[in-house]
N, C-alpha and C positions, 0 to 999 in steps of 0.2 A: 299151100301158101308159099311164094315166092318171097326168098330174103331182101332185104334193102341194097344189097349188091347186086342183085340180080336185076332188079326193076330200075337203079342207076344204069347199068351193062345195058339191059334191053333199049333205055331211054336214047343211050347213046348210038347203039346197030340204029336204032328208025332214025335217028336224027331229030330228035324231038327232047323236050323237056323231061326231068323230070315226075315233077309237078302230076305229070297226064296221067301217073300212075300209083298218085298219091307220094309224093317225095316232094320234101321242099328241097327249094333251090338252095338255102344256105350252103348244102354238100353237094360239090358238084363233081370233083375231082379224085378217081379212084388209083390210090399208088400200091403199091407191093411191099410192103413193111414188116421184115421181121417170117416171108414165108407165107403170111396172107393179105389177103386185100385189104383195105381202110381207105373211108371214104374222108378227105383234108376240105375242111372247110373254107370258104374265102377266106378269111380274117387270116388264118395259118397260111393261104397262098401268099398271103400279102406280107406276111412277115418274112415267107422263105424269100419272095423276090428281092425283097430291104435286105436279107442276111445276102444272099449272093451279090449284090448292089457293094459292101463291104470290100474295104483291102483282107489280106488275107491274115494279117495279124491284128485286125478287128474280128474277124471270124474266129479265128483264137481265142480270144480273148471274153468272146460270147461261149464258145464251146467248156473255155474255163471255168464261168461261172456256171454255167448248167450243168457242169460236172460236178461243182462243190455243191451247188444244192441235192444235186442226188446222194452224192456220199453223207451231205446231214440230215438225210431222209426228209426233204423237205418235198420232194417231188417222189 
């Protein structure tokens, strides 16, 4: 049985969907996070695009708070 990275990877060599291999489309995008693959869903494409969209002391200032949520174990 082929992993869900595998059948995104393959979809992508034929140039095809997905979908064709049983994989929804919501995850399309596979990045390199951390040492392994992860597949970013639209909704997160769309939000990194809005963050790089940002001046850089907006982007700060998002990194600030996602950093105090993790420090009070909220994330």
């Amino acid at each position: 049985m082929h992993t869900q990275d595998e059948l995104v990877l393959l979809a992508k060599l034929l140039d095809t969907s997905p979908e064709r291999f049983g994989r929804s489309s919501e995850m399309t995008l596979i990045a390199k996070f951390g040492g392994g693959m992860s597949e970013v869903a639209n909704v997160d494409q769309q939000f990194f695009r809005r963050y790089l969209a940002l001046t850089e002391s907006q982007r700060r200032m998002v990194r600030d708070v996602v950093g105090e949520f993790k420090s009070a174990g909220v994330v």
